[in-house]
C-alpha positions as CSV (number, residue, x, y, z in Angstrom):
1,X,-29.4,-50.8,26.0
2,X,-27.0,-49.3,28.5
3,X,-25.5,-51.4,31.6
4,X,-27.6,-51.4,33.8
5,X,-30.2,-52.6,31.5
6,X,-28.3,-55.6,30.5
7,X,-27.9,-56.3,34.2
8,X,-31.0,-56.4,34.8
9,X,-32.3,-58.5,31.8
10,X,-29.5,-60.7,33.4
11,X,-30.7,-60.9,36.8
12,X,-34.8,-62.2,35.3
13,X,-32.7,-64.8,33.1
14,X,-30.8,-65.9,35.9
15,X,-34.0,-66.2,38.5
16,X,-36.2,-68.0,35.9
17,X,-33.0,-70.5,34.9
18,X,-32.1,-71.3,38.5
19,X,-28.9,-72.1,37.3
20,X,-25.4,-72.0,39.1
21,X,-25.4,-69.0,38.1
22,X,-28.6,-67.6,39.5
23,X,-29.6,-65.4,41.4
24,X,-31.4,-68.1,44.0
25,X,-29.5,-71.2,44.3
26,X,-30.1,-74.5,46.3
27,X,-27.1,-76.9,46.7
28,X,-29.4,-79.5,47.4
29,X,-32.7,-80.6,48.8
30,X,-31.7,-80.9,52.4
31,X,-29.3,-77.4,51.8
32,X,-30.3,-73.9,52.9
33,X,-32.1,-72.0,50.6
34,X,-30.4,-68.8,49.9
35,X,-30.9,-66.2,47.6
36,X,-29.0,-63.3,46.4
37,X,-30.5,-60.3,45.3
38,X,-30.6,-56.2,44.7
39,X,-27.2,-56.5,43.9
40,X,-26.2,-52.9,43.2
41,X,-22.8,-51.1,41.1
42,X,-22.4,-47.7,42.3
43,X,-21.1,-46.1,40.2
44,X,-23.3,-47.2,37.5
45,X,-20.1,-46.2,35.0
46,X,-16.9,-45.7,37.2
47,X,-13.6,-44.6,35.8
48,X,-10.5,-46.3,36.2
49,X,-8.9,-45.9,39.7
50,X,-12.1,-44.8,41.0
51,X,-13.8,-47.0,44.6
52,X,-16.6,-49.4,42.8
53,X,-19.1,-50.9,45.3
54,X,-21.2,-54.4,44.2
55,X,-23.6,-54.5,46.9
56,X,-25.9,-57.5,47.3
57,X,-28.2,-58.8,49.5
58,X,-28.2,-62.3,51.0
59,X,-31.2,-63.6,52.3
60,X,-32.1,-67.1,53.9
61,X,-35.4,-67.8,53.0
62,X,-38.6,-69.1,55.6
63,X,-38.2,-72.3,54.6
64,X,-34.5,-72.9,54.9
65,X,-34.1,-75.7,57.4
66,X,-31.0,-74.3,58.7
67,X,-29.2,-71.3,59.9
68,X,-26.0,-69.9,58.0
69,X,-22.8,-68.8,58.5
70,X,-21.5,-66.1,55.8
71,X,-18.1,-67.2,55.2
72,X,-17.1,-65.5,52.1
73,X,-18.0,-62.6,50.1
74,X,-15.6,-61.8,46.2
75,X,-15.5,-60.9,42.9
76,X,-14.0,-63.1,40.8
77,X,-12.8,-63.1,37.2
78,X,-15.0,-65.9,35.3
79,X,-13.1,-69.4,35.2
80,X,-10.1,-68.1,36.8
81,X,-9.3,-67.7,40.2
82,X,-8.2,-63.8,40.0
83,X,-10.2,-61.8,42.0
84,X,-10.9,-57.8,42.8
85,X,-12.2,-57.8,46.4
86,X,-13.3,-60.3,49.0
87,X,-14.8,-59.7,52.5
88,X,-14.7,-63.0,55.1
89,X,-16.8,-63.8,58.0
90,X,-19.9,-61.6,57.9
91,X,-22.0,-63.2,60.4
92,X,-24.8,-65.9,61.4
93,X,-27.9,-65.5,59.0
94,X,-31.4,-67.6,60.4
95,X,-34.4,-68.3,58.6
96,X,-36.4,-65.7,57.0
97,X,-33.3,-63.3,58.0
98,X,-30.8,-61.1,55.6
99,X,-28.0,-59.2,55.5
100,X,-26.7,-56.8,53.0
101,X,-22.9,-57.1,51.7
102,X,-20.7,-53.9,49.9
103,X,-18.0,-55.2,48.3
104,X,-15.3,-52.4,47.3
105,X,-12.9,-52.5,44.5
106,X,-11.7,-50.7,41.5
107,X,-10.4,-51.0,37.9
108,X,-7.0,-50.4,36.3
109,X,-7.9,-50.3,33.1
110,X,-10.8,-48.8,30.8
111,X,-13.4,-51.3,28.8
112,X,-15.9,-53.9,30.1
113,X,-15.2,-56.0,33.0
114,X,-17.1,-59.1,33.0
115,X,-17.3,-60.5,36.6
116,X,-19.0,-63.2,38.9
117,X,-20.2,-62.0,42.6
118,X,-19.8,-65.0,44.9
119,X,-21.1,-65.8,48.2
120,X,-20.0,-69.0,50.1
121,X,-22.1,-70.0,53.1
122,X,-21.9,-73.1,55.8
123,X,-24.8,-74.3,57.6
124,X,-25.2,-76.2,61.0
125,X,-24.2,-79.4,59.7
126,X,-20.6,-78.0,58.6
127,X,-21.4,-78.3,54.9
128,X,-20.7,-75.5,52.3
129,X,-22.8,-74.0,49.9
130,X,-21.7,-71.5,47.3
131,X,-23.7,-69.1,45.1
132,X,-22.8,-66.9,41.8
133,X,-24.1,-64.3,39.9
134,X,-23.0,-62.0,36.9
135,X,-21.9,-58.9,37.0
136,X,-20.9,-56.5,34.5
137,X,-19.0,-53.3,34.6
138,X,-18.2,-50.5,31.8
139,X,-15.3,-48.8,33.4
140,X,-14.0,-45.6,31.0
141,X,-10.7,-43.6,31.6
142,X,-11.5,-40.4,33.6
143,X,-12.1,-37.2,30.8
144,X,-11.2,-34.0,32.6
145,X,-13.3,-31.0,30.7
146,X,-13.5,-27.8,32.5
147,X,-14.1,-24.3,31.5
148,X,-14.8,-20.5,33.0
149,X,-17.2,-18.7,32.0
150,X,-17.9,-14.9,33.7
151,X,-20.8,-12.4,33.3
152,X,-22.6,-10.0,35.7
153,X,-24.3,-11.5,39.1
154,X,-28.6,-10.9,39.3
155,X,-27.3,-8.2,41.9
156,X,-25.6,-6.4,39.3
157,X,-22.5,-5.8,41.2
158,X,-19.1,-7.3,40.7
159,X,-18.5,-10.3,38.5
160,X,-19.9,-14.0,38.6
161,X,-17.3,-16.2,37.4
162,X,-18.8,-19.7,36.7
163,X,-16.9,-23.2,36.5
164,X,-18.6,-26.2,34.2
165,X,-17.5,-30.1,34.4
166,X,-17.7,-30.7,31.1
167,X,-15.5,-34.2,31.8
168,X,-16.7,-37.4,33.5
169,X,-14.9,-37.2,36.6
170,X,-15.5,-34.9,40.0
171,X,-13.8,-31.9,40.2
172,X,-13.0,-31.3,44.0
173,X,-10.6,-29.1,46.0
174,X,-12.1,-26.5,43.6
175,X,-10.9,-22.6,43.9
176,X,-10.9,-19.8,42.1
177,X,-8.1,-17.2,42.5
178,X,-8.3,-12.8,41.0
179,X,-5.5,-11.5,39.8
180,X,-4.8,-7.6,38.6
181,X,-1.5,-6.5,37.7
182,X,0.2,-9.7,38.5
183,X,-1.0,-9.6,42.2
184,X,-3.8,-12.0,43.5
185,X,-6.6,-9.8,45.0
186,X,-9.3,-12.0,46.0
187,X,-9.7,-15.9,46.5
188,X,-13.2,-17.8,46.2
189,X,-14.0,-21.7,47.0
190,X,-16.5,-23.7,45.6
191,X,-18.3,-26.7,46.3
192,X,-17.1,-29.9,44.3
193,X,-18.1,-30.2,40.6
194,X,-20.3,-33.4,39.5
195,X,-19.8,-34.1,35.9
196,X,-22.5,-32.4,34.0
197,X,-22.8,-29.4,36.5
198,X,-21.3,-26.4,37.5
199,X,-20.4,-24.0,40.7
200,X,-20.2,-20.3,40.6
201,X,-18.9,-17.5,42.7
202,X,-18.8,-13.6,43.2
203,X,-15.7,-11.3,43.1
204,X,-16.0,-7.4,44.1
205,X,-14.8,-6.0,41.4
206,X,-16.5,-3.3,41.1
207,X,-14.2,-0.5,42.8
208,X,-10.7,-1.8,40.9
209,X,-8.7,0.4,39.4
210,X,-8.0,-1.8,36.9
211,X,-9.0,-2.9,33.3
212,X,-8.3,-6.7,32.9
213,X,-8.7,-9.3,35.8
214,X,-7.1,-12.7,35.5
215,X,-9.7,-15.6,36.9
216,X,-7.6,-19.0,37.7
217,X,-9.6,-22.2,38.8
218,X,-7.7,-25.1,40.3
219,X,-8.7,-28.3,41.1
220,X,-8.4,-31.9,41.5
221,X,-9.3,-34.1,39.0
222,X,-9.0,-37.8,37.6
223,X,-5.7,-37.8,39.7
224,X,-4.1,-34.8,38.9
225,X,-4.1,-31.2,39.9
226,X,-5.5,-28.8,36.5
227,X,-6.0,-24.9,36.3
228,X,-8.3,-23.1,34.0
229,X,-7.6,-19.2,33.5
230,X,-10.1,-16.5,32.0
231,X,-9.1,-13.0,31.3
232,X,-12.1,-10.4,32.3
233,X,-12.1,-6.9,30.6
234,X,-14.2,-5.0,33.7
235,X,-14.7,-2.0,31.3
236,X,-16.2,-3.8,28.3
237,X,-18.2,-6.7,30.2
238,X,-20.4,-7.1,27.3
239,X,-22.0,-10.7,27.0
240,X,-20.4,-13.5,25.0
241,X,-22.3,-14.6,21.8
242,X,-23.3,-17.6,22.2
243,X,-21.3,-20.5,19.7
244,X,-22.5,-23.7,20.2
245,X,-19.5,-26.4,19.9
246,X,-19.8,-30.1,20.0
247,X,-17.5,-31.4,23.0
248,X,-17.0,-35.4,24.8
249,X,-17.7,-36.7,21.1
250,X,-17.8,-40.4,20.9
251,X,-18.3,-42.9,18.4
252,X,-19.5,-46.2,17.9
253,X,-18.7,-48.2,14.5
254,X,-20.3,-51.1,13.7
255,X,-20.0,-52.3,10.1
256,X,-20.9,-49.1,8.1
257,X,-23.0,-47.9,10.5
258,X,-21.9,-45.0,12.7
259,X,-23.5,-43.6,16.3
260,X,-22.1,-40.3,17.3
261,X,-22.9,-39.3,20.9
262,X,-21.8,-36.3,23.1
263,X,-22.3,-32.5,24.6
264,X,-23.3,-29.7,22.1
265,X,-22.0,-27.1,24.2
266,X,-22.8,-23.2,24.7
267,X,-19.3,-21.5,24.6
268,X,-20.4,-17.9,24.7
269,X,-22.8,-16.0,27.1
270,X,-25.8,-15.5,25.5
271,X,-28.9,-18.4,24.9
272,X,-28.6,-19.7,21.6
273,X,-32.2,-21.2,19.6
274,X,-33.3,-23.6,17.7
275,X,-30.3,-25.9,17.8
276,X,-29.9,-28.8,15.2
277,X,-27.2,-31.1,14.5
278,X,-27.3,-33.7,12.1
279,X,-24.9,-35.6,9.3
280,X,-24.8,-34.2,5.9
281,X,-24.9,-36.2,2.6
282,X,-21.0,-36.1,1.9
283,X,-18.3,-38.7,0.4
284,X,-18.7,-42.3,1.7
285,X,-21.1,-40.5,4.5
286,X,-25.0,-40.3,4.3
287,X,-27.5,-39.8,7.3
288,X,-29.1,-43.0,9.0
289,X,-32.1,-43.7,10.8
290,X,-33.5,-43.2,13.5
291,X,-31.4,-39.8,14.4
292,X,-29.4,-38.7,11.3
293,X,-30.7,-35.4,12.3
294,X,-31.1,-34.4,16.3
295,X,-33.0,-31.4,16.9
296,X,-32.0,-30.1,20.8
297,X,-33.6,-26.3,20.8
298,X,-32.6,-24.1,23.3
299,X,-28.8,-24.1,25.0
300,X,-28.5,-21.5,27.7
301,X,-25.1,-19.5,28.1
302,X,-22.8,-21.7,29.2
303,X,-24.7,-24.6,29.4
304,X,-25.0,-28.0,27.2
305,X,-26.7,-30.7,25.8
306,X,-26.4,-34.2,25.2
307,X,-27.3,-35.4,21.5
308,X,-26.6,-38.4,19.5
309,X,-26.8,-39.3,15.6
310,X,-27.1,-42.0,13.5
311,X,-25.4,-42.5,10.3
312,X,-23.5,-44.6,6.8
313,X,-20.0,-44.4,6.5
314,X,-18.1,-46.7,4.1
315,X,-15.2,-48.3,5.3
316,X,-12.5,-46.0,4.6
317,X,-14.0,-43.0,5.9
318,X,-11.9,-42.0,8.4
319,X,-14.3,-39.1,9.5
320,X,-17.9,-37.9,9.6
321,X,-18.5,-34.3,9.0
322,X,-21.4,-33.3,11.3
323,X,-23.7,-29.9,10.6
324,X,-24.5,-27.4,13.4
325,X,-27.0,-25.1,12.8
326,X,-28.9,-22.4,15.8
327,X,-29.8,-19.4,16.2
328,X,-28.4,-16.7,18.2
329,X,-29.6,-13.1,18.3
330,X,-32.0,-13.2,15.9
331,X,-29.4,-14.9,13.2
332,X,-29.0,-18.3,12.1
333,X,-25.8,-19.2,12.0
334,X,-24.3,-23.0,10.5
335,X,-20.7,-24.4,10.9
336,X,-19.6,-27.8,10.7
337,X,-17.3,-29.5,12.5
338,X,-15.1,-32.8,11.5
339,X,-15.7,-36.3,13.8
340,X,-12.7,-38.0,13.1
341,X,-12.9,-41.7,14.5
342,X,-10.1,-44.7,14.6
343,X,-11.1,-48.0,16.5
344,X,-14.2,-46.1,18.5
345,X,-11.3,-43.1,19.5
346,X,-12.8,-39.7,18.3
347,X,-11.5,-36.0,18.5
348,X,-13.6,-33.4,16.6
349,X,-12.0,-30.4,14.7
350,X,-13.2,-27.2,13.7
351,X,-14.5,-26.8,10.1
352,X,-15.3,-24.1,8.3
353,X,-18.4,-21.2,9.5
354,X,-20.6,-19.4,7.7
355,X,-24.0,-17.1,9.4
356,X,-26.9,-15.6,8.4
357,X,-30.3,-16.8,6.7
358,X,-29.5,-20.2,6.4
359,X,-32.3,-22.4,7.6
360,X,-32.3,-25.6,8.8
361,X,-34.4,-28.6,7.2
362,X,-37.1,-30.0,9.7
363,X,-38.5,-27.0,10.8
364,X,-39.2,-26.7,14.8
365,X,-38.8,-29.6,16.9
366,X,-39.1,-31.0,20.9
367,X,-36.1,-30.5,22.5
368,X,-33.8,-33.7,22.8
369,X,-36.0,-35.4,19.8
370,X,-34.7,-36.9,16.2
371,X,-36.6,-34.8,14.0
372,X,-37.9,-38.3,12.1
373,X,-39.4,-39.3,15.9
374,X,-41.0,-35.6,15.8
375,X,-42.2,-36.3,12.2
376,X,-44.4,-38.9,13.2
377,X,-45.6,-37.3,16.7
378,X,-47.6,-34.5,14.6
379,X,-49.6,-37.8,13.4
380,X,-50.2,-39.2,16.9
381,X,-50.8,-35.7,18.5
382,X,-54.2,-35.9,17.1
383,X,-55.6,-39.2,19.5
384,X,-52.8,-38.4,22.1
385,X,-51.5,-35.6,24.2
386,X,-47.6,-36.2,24.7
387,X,-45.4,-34.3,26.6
388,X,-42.1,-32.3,25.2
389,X,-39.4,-33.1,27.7
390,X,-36.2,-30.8,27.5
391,X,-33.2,-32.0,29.6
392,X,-31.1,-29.3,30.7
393,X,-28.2,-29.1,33.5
C-alpha cells in the first residue's frame, strides 16, 4: 500500500471517527460546522529540498449558524509546536461557502514525515475553533540517473542522440553539445526531463569529415550541475545490442523476507524479448511468493521497465543474487547480477554472463506479471477474458 493509499484509508477513518483529528470537526453545538477536505500532496513522493504543496479545502457547511474568519493555515509536527509552513488571514467564509488553501513547504531530510494540517477559524461571536488532520509524507533524497544513447533518425540523415532520466528528480536546463577534433560543432536544447522519460535531438552529421563525434549532455539536476558524454563512430553506426541491466534497485527487509524493486534497463540499441528476472535458489537465499520470478517481455532500445521480486534471505546474507534472462537477436542470453543490501541501502554489481540456448523456466508470460499470477490466469481465462497490460515509457 503506497502513500497515498494510506492517506486515504486515513481520511475514511478520520470522517467516520469524527475525532479531533477528523476530517469534519464541530467545536461545539452552537460552533460552526466546518469541514476539511480533498486535501492534496503534490508531489505524491517529493525529494528533499524539493517545494511540497498540502492543499486542502475548507468548507462551512449549510447549516453552520455562523460565518468564519480563516485565521490560520500550518503544518505542524504532531505534539510539538515545530512547524513547516503557515499562511494567516485567508478570508471571510459564509454558510454553504469554501475556499481552497496550498500550503508550501519542503523537507531537509529523506524518510517519512508524519504531520498534522491545521486550520484555525473565528466566528461572529469572536470565539475560535481549530481543526486537524493527518498527513503523511515519504520524502526520498533526489537519485540523478542519466544516460545517452544515439542511433539513426526515421529520416535517415544525421544522428539522433537521445537523453533518458533514469533518476527521480527533473533534469532541466538540458543541452546537448557535438564535438570533432576537440572543437564543438553543433549545439542542441531539449525540453526538461521528467523522471522515467526521455528528450531527443538531431545533429547534421552527415557531411563531417570526421570519424568520431563526442555528444556532451548537461543539465541541472537534484541541485547540481552533471554532464553525460557519448563517443559516436559516424563510419560504423551499427546498432547497439541490446543488454538489459537492472538500475534504481531498492530493497525492503523485513525479517527474512526480502522485496527487491527497480528499473530493468535496455543499455544497448536494439529491442530485447522475453525478459525475466527472478531470485535463484542460492546460500541463505530462496525465491518467495508472490513474485520470486517477474516476467516483463519486451524492453525497447533504450528504454526500461519497472519490476519487483519477492524473496527468503536468512539473516546474514548480506546480498541476493538476482537472474536476468532475454532474448536479443534471436539468442537467449542469462547473467546475473548481485543486490547487495545494508539497513534497506542497495547497490547492484555485475556478476558473471553467459548466452546462448539457455531457457528460462515459466515459459511466456504478460508483460509486468509474476509468472505465479500468470500461472493461475490460464485457469481463469476459460470463464473470463482479461486484458495483458504492458507498461512502457
Amino acid at each position: 500500500m503506497n502513500w497515498s493509499t494510506s492517506l486515504r484509508v486515513l481520511v475514511v477513518l478520520s470522517l467516520l471517527l469524527g475525532s479531533s483529528g477528523a476530517a469534519v470537526t464541530t467545536a461545539s453545538a452552537a460552533g460552526p460546522a466546518v469541514q476539511m477536505s480533498a486535501v492534496t500532496i503534490s508531489p505524491e513522493d517529493p525529494n528533499t529540498g524539493e517545494t511540497v504543496t498540502i492543499e486542502t479545502t475548507i468548507s462551512n457547511l449549510e447549516n453552520s449558524p455562523s460565518t468564519v474568519n480563516v485565521r490560520d493555515v500550518f503544518v505542524r509536527v504532531p505534539g510539538t509546536t515545530r512547524e513547516y509552513a503557515r499562511v494567516e488571514e485567508l478570508g471571510s467564509v459564509a454558510p454553504g461557502g469554501s475556499v481552497t488553501v496550498p500550503v508550501r513547504t519542503s523537507f531537509e531530510s529523506p524518510g517519512q514525515k508524519r504531520l498534522t494540517l491545521k486550520v484555525v477559524v473565528q466566528d461572529d461571536a469572536g470565539e475560535y475553533y481549530s481543526y486537524t488532520y493527518p498527513v503523511y509524507v515519504e520524502v526520498s533524497d533526489p537519485t540523478v540517473r542519466a544516460g545517452l544513447s544515439a542511433g539513426t533518425p526515421e529520416s535517415g540523415s544525421g544522428t539522433e542522440l537521445t537523453l533518458t532520466n533514469f533518476g527521480n528528480t527533473n533534469l532541466t536546463d538540458v543541452d546537448i553539445t557535438a564535438t570533432a577534433d576537440g572543437e564543438p560543432i553543433e549545439r542542441n536544447f531539449l525540453f526538461d526531463v521528467d523522471p522515467g522519460s526521455s528528450q531527443s535531438t538531431v545533429f547534421d552529421t552527415d557531411d563531417l569529415e570526421t570519424d568520431t563525434v563526442t555528444f556532451t549532455a548537461t543539465y541541472s539536476a537534484g541541485g547540481g550541475s552533471h554532464t553525460t558524454s557519448l563517443d559516436v563512430d559516424l563510419d560504423d553506426q551499427t546498432p547497439v545490442t541490446g543488454e538489459i541491466r537492472l538500475t534504481g534497485v531498492e530493497v525492503t527487509r523485513s525479517g527474512t523476507g526480502i522485496t527487491i524493486q527497480g528499473d530493468a534497463a535496455n543499455l544497448g540499441t536494439t529491442d530485447t524479448q522475453s525478459v525475466l528476472v527472478r531470485v535463484p535458489d542460492a546460500d541463505g537465499v530462496s525465491p518467495a511468493p508472490p513474485s520470486g520470478e517477474y516476467f516483463i517481455g519486451a524492453i525497447e532500445g533504450s528504454e526500461f521497465a519497472r519490476f519487483e521480486l519477492t524473496a527468503h534471505a536468512e539473516s546474514d546474507v548480506s546480498s541476493v543474487p538476482v537472474e536476468i534472462s532475454y532474448i536479443v537477436d534471436n539468442e537467449r542470453v542469462t547473467t546475473t547480477q548481485q543486490v547487495s543490501f545494508d539497513a534497506g541501502v542497495v547497490s547492484a554489481t555485475d556478476g558473471e554472463a553467459d548466452s546462448g540456448g539457455q531457457q528460462s523456466p515459466g515459459g511466456s508470460g504478460a508483460g509486468g506479471l509474476p509468472l505465479i499470477a500468470i500461472g493461475g490466469g490460464i485457469v481463469v481465462l476459460v470463464l473470463v477474458a482479461f486484458g495483458v497490460y504492458r507498461w512502457r515509457q
